[in-house]
C-alpha positions as CSV (number, residue, x, y, z in Angstrom):
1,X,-14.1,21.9,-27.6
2,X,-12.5,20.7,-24.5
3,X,-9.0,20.0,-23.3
4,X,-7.6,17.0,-22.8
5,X,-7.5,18.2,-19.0
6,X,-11.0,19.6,-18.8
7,X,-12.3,16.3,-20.2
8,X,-10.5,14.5,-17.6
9,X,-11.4,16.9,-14.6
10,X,-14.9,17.8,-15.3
11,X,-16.1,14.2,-15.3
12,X,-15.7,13.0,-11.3
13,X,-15.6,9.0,-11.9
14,X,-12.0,10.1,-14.3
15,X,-10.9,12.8,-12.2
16,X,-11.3,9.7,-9.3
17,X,-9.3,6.9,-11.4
18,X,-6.2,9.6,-12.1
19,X,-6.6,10.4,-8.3
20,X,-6.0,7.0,-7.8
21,X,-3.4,6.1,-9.7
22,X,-1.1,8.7,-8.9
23,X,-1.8,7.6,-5.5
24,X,-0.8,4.3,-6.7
25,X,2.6,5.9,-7.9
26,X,3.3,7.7,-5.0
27,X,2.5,4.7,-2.6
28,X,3.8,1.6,-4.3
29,X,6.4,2.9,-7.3
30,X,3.7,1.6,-9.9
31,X,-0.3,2.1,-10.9
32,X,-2.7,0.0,-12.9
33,X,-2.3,2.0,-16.2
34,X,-5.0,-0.3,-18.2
35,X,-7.9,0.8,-15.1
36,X,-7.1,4.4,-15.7
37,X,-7.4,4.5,-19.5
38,X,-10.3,1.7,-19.2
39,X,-12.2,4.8,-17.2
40,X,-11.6,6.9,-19.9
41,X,-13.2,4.7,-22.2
42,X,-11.5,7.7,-24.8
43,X,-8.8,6.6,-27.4
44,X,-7.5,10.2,-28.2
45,X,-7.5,11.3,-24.6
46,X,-5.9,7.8,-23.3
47,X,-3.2,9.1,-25.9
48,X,-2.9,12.3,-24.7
49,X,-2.9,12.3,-21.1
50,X,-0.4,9.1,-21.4
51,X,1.8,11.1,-23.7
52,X,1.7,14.4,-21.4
53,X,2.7,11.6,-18.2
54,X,5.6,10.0,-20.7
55,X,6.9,13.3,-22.1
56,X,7.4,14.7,-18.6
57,X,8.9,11.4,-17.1
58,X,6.6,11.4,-14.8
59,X,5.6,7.7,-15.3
60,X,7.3,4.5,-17.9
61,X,6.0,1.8,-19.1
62,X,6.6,-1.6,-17.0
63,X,9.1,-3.7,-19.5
64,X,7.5,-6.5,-19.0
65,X,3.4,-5.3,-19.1
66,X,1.9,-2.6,-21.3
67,X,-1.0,-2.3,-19.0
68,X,1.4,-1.3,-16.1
69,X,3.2,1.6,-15.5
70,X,6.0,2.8,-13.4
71,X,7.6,5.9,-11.9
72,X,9.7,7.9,-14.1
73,X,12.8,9.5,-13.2
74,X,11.0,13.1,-12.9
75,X,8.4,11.8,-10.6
76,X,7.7,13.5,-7.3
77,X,5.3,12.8,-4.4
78,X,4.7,16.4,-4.2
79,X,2.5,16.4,-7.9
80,X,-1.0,17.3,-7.6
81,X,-3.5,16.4,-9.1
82,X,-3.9,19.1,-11.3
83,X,-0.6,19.1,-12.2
84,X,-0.6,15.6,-13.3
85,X,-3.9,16.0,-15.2
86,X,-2.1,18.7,-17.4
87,X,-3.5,22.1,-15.1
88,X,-0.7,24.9,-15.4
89,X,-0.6,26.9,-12.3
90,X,-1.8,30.1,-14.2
91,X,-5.2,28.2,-14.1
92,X,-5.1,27.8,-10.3
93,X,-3.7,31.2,-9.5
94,X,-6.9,32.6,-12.2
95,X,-8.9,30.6,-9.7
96,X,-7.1,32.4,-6.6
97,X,-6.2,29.1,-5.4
98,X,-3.7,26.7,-5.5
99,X,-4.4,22.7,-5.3
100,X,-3.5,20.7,-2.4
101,X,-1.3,17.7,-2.9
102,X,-2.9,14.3,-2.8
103,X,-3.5,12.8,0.6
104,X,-0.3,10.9,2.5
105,X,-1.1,7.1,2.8
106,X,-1.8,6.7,7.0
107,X,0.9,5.1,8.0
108,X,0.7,1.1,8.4
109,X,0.0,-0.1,12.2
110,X,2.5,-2.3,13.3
111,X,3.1,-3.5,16.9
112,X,6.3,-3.7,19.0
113,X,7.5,-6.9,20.7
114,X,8.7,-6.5,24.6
C-alpha cells in the first residue's frame, strides 16, 4: 500500500495541483485549498496531506472560507515540493539527489515615468 506521499507524487496531474498551490502560498500568502483536494478526488488522503500541512504550520485555514487556506506561521519560501508533499530528506539523499525548490515567480514588468 502506498503513502500518503507516493499517492500524491506518482500521479503527475496531483503532484501538478500541490505544485501549484504551494506556488500559490509562496506568491500570494494564500492557495485555493478546495482545487487541490478536488484533484485528489481522495477523502483519506485530502485528510492526510491537509493534516501533515496543518500540523507543521505550514498552511491555516482562512477564518472566513473553509475552501481557502493561508500561510502558517512555519511557512517558508524555501519548501520544496517534496518536502511539502510529506518526502523526508533520507528519501532524496537514497536517491543521491536533493529537490530543487519551486520556481521564483518572474518578476512583474513595470515601466518608469521620466
Amino acid at each position: 500500500m502506498l503513502t500518503w506521499t507516493e499517492r500524491i507524487l506518482s500521479l503527475p496531474v496531483r503532484t501538478a495541483a500541490v505544485a501549484e498551490f504551494l506556488r500559490e502560498l509562496s506568491a500570494k500568502g494564500w492557495g485555493d485549498l478546495n482545487g487541490v483536494l478536488a484533484t485528489f478526488n481522495d477523502t483519506d488522503l485530502c485528510r492526510d496531506a491537509l493534516d501533515y500541512w496543518l500540523e507543521r504550520e505550514w498552511v491555516v485555514r482562512a477564518p472566513t472560507s473553509p475552501l481557502t487556506a493561508l500561510v502558517g506561521p512555519a511557512f517558508s519560501r524555501e519548501l520544496t515540493l517534496h518536502e511539502f508533499c510529506g518526502e523526508e530528506p533520507e528519501a532524496w539523499e537514497e536517491a543521491g539527489e536533493e529537490p530543487a525548490p519551486l520556481p521564483k515567480e518572474p518578476p512583474a514588468e513595470h515601466s518608469e515615468e521620466a
